[in-house]
LUMPAFI-42984 format. One record per residue (C-alpha): residue in three letters; residue number from 1; x, y, z. Coordinates in steps of 0.2 Angstrom, whole numbers, always signed. Example, Ala and Ser with C-alpha at 12.3 -4.5 7.8 and 13.67 -1.06 7.14 Angstrom:
BEGIN
PT  residu  num     xx     yy     zz
PT     ALA    1    +62    -22    +39
PT     SER    2    +68     -5    +36
***
This chain:
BEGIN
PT  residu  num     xx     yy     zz
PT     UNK    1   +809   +561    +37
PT     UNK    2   +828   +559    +44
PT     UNK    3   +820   +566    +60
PT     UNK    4   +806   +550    +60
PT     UNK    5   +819   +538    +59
PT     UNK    6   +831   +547    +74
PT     UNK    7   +814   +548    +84
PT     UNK    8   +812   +529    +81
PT     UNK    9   +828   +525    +85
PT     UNK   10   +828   +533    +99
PT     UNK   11   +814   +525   +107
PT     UNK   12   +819   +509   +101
PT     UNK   13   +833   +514   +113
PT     UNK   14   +824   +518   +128
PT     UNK   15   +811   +506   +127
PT     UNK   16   +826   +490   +123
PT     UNK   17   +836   +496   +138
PT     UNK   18   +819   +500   +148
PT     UNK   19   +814   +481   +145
PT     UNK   20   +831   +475   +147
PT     UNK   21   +833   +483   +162
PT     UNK   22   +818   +475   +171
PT     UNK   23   +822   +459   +166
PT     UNK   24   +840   +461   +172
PT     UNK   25   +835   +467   +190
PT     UNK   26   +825   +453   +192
PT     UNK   27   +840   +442   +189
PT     UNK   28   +849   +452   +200
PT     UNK   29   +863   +461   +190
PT     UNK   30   +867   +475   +198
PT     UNK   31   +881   +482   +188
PT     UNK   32   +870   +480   +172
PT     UNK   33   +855   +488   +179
PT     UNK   34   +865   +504   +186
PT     UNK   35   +875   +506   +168
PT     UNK   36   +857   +504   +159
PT     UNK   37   +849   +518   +171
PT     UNK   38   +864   +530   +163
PT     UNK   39   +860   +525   +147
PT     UNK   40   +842   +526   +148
PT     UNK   41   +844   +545   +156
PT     UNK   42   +854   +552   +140
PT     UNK   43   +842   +544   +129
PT     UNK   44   +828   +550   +138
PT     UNK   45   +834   +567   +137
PT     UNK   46   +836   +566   +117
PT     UNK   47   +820   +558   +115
PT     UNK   48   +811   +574   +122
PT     UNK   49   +820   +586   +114
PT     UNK   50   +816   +580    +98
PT     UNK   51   +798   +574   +104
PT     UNK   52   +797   +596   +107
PT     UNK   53   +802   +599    +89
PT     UNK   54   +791   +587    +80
PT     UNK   55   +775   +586    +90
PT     UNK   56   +760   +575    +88
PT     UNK   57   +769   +569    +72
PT     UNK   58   +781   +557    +81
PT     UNK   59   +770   +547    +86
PT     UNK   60   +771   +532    +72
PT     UNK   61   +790   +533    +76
PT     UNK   62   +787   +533    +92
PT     UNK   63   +776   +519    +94
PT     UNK   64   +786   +509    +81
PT     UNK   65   +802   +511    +90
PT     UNK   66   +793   +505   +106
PT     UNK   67   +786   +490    +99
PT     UNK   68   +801   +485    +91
PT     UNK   69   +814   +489   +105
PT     UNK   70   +802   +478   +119
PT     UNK   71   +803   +462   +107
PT     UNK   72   +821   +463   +103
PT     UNK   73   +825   +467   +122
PT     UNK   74   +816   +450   +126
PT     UNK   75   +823   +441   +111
PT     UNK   76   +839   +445   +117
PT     UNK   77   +842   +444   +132
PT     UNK   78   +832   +426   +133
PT     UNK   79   +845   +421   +120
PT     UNK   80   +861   +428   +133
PT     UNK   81   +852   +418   +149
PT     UNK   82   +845   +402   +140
PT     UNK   83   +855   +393   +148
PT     UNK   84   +852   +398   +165
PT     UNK   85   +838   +393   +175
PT     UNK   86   +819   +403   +172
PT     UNK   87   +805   +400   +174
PT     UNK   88   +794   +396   +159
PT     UNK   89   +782   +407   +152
PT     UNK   90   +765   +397   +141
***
């Protein structure tokens, strides 16, 4: 179980900063995006090794982490830049 909730962390992780990234380099933030890249990399590299010791039973952790990590990476960084000009999405 302890290793379901690392897995879904760390995917909330990557996937967050994944998101977040895109949505920086559009904005052109080029410091942000080149300290996410690093971040992303180390997490990345956790995320596989424990992906290797758990199998095909990650895969609800996984999923969850990913889903969660997308729509708190939005959420965020529209409330940081809300002030800012964007376009508007229906």
């Amino acid at each position: 179980m302890d290793g379901w909730l690392v897995m879904f962390a760390v995917n909330f992780i990557i996937v967050f900063l994944r998101s977040y990234q895109t949505q920086v380099v559009i904005g052109g933030g080029y410091l942000v995006a080149f300290l996410i890249s690093n971040c992303m990399g180390a997490a990345i590299i956790i995320n596989t090794m424990f992906i290797i010791d758990v199998g095909w039973g990650g895969l609800v952790p996984l999923s969850l982490g990913g889903s969660f990590g997308v729509i708190s990476s939005m959420f965020i960084y529209r409330k940081r830049n809300k002030n800012k000009s964007r376009r508007k999405h229906d």
